[in-house]
ROLO-376223 format. One line per 2 residues: number of its first residue (from 1); their letters; for each residue x, y, z of N, C-alpha, C. Coordinates in steps of 0.1 Angstrom, whole numbers. Example, Ala and Ser with C-alpha at 12.3 -4.5 7.8 and 13.67 -1.06 7.14 Angstrom:
<nodes>
1 = AS = 132 -57 78 123 -45 78 132 -33 78 | 128 -22 71 137 -11 71 129 0 79
</nodes>
This chain:
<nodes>
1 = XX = 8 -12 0 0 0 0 9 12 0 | 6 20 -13 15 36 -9 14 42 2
3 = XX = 18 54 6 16 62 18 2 72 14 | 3 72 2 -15 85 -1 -19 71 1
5 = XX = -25 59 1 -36 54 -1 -37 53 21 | -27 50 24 -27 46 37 -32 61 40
7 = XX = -32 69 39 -39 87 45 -48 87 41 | -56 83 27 -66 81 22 -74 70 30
9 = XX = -70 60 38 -79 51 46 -78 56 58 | -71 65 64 -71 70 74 -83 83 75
11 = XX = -81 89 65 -92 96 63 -106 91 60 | -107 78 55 -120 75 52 -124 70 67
13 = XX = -118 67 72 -120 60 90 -125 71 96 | -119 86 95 -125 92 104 -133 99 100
15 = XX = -139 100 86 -150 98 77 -161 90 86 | -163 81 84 -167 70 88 -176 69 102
17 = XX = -164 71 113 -164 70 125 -176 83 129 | -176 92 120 -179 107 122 -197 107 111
19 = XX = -197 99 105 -207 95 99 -208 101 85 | -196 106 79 -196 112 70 -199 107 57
21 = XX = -207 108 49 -209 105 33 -190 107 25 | -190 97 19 -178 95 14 -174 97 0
23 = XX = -172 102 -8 -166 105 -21 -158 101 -21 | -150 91 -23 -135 84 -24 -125 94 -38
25 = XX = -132 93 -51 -123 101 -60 -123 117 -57 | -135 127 -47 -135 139 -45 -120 139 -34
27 = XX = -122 131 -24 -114 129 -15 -101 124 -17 | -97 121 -28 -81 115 -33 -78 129 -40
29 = XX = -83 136 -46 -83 149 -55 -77 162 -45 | -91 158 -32 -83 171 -22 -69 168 -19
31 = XX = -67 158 -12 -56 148 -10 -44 155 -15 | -46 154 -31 -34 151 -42 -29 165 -42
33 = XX = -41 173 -44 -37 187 -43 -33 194 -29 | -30 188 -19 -23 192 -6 -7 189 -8
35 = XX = -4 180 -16 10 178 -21 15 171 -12 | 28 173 -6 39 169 1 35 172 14
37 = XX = 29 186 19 23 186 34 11 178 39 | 8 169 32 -2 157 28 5 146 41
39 = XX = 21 146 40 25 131 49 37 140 57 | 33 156 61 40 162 74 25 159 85
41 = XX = 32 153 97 23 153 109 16 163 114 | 23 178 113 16 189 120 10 193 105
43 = XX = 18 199 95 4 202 81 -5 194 78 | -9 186 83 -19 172 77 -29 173 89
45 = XX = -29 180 100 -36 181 107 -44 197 104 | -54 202 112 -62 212 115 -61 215 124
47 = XX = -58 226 129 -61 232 143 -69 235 145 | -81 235 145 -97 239 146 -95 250 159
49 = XX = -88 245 169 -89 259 178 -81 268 179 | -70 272 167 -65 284 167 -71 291 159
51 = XX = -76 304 157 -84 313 154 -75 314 144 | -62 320 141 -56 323 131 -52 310 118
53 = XX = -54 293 126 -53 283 114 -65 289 107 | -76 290 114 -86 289 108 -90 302 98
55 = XX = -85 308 100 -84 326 95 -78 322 82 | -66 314 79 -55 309 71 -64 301 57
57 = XX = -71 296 63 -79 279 60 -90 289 51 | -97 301 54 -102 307 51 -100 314 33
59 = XX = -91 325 38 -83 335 29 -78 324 19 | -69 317 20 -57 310 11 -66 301 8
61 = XX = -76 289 13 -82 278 6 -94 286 3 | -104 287 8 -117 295 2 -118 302 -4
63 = XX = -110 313 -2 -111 322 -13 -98 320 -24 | -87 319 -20 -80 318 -31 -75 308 -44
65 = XX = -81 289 -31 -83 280 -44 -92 280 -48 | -105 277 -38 -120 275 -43 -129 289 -51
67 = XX = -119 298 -45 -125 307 -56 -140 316 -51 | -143 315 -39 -154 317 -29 -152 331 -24
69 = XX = -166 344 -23 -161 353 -19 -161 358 -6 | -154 360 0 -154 361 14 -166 369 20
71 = XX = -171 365 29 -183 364 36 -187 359 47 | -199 358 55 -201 353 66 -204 335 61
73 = XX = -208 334 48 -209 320 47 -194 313 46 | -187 317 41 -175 310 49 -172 303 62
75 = XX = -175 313 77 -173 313 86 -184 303 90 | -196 303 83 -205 295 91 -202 282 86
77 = XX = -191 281 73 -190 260 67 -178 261 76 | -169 270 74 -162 263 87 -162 259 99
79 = XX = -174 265 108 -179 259 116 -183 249 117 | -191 245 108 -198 233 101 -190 222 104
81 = XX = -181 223 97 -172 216 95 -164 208 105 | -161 219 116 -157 217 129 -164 205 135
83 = XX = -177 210 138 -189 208 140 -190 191 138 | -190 186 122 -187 175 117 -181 167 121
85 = XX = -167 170 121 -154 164 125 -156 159 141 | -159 172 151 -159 171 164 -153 180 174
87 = XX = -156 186 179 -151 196 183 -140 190 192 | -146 177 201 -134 173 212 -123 167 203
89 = XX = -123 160 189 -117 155 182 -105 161 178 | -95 163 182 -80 167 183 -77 166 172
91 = XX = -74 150 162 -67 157 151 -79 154 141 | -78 164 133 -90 170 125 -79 170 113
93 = XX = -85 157 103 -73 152 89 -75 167 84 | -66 171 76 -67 182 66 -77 180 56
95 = XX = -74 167 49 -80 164 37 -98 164 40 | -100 156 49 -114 159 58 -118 173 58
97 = XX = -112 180 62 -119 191 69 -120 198 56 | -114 201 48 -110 204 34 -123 198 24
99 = XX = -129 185 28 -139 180 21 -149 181 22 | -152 185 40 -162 189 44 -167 206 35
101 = XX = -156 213 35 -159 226 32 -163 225 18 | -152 218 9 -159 217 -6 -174 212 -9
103 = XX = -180 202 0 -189 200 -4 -201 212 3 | -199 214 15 -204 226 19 -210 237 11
105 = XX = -196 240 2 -199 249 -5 -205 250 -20 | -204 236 -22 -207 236 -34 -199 235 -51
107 = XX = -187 235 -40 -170 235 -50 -164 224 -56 | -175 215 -61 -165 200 -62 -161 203 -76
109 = XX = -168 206 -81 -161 214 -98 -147 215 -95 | -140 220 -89 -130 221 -88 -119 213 -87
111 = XX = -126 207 -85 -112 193 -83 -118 177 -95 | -126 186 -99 -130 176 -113 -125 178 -131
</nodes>
C-alpha cells in the first residue's frame, strides 16, 4: 500500500467514525492537491482551535483555491465543518476538513 492510499484510509475511517458520506475520488483529488504537506504530521492536521489556522484555511483555501467570496458563509461552513469532524476530536485530517468545506460549498467542480 503507498503512503497516499494509507492517508486516504485513514481519512475514510475518520469519515466513517464521524458518519460522514464518502466521495473516495472527491477525497483522493483534495488529498493530491495538498502535495507533500499531505505526509508532514503537524500540516496534515487542522487546528480547529487556533483562530488564526482557521483565519489561514479561510483567505488561502476558500477564497483563493476554491474561488469563494469572502463572507459570513465562509465562517458559518467552517464551523460546520468543525462541528462534523468534532469539536473534542483533536486531530482534525486536513484532507477531511477540506472535504467537508468543498462539499459545503458547493465547489467540487474544482477538483474535477
Amino acid at each position: 500500500m503507498s503512503k497516499f492510499d494509507s492517508v486516504m484510509d485513514r481519512c475514510e475511517k475518520q469519515m466513517k467514525e464521524q458518519k460522514i458520506a464518502i466521495d473516495r475520488p472527491l477525497l483522493e483529488a483534495i488529498g493530491k492537491s495538498l502535495g507533500p504537506s499531505l505526509y508532514n504530521r503537524d500540516a496534515s492536521l487542522v487546528a480547529a482551535g487556533q483562530k488564526s489556522e482557521l483565519e489561514t484555511i479561510k483567505k488561502k483555501y476558500l477564497v483563493g483555491k476554491l474561488g469563494c467570496p469572502d463572507g459570513p458563509a465562509l465562517d458559518k461552513a467552517i464551523a460546520n465543518a468543525v462541528k462534523k469532524i468534532g469539536k473534542s476530536r483533536r486531530n482534525k485530517l486536513r484532507p477531511v476538513f477540506y472535504y467537508l468545506l468543498v462539499k459545503e460549498l458547493g465547489k467540487e467542480s474544482v477538483y474535477s
